[in-house]
N, C-alpha and C positions, 0 to 999 in steps of 0.2 A: 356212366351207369345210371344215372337219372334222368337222362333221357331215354336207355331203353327201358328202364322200370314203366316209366308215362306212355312210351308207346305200348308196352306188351298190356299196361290197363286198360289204353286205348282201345285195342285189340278185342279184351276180354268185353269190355262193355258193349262194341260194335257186335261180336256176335250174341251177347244175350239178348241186343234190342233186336236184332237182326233174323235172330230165330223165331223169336216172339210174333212180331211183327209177321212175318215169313206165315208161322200156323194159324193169325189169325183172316191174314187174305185168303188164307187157302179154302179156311171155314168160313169165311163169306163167299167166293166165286162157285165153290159147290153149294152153299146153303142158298145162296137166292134164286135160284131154278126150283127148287123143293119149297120154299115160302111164296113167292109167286105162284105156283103152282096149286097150294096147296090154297090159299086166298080167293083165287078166279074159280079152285073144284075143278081146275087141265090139268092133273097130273098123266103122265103119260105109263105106257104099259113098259114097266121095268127091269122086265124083263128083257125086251126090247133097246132099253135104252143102254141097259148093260154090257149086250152084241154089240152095239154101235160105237161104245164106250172102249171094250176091248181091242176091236178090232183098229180105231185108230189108235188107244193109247199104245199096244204094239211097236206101231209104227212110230211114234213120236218118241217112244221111251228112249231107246238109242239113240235121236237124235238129241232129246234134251241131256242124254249123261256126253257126247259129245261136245254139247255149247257150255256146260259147265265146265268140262276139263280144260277149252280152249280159250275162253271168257274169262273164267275168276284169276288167273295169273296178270291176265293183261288188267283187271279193273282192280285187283285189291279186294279185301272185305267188306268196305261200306260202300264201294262201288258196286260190287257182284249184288248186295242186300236189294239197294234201291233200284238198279236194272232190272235183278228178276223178280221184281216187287211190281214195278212200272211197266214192263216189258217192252216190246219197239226195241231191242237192243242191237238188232241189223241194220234197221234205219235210222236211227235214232243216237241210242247210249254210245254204242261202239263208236261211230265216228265222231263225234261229240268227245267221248273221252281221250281216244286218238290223238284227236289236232287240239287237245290242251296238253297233252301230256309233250306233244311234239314242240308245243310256242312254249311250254316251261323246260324242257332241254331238261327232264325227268327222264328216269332209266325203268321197268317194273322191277317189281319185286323189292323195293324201295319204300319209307315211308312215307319220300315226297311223293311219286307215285299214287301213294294210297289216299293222301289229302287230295290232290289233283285229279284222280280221277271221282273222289266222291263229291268233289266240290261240282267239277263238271255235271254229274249225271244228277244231282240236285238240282241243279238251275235249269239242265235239258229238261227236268221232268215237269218245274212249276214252270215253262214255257210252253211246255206240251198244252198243261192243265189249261195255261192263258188262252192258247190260241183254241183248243176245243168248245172254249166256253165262249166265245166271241164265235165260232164258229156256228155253234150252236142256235147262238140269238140269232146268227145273219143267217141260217139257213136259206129260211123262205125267202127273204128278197135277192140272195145271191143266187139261186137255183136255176135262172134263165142263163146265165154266165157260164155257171161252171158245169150246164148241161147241153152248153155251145159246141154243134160238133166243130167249128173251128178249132175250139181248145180242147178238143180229146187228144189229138195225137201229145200235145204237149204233157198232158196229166198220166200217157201211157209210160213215159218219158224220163222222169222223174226219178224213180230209183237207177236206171243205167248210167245217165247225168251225174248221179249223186255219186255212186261208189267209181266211177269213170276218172270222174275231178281226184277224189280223195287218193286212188289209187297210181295217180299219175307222180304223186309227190315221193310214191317207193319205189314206182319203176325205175323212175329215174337214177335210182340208187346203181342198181344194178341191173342193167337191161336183158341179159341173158337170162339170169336166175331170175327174173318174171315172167320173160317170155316164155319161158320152154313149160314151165307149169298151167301159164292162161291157154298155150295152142293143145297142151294135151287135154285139157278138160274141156275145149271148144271142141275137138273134135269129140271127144267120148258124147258131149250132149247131143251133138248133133247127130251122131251112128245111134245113140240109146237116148230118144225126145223124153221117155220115160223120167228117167232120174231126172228132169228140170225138178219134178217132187219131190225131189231129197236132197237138196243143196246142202242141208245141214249135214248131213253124210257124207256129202264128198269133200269136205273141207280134210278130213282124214286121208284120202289117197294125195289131194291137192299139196297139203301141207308134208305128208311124208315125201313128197318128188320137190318139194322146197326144200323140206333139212336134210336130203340125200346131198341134193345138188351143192350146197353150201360147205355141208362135210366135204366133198371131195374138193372144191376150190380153197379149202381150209387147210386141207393134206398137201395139195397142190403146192397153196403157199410155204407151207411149213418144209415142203423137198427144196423148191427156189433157197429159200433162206439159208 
């Protein structure tokens, strides 16, 4: 009982800092466009900016209540805070919390879980911060390098590589129930080039033709036995 009492304070503390925290990013990434702006005398026509505003947030609102329905079970509370605090959570958090939660033989929905993915996406995020900032300094002397068309193809490269490797470690699990969800979505992109823009959207058809398929080898198993 003392240990859930500490976790469930846990808990409470992670979301009061976590909201907090949460409202004051949000009133910086909208307030520094309107104090820049308002500094240099470029404010733009607001009307205008409103249209533009609308018209993509639209489109993005569905998909950010999708990455939170799918995301915050797999990161926990102080994981979910600091991911969509930091962002990079495709390239970045997610896999990162992933393959520690996988080398710690942790389950979600767990409180090891919740330590293990918040520990991860802490150290993803002040590695991020490192390498930005070294990034930063070495711009101008790296920029003959990294604007080498030799090394484009490889920079183009980079995210298929990355989710390619990570995702080889569950195919492996089970090769049917991966296969059959990467060739129906390989075909749908390639019949509709469109949706490439809404990946975030289709994790919903993706993943419902995952827990159909799963269901039915579940039942399967459950008639054998």
């Amino acid at each position: 009982m003392n240990r859930e009492q500490m976790y469930e304070d846990y808990l409470k503390g992670t979301h009061r800092l976590g909201r907090l925290v949460s409202v004051l990013t949000l009133i910086m990434l909208v307030g520094a466009p309107f104090l820049i702006g308002g500094i240099l005398g470029a404010m733009p026509d607001m009307g205008a900016a409103a249209r533009g505003f609308l018209a993509a947030g639209l489109v993005w609102t569905a998909s950010s209540v999708v990455e939170y329905l799918v995301y915050t079970p797999m990161l926990g509370a102080g994981g979910s805070y600091l991911a969509f605090i930091t962002g990079n959570l495709i390239n970045m958090k997610i896999p990162c919390a992933m393959n520690a939660r996988e080398l710690a033989g942790v389950k979600t929905g767990t409180a090891e879980n919740e330590v293990i993915s918040t520990l991860s996406i802490a150290v993803s995020s002040l590695v991020t911060i490192a390498v930005l900032a070294l990034g930063v300094v070495l711009m101008i002397p790296l920029q003959p390098v990294l604007q080498s068309p030799v090394l484009q193809p490889a920079f183009d490269c980079v995210v298929p590589a990355l989710f390619g490797a990570m995702a080889y470690r569950y195919y492996r699990r089970d090769v049917r129930l991966a296969l059959i969800p990467l060739a129906v979505m390989t075909v749908l992109f390639v019949l509709v080039p469109s949706l490439t823009a809404s990946t975030s959207m289709m994790i919903i058809p993706s993943g419902a033709i995952a827990i159909g398929l799963s269901y039915l080898a579940w039942r399967r198993g459950q008639k054998e036995a």
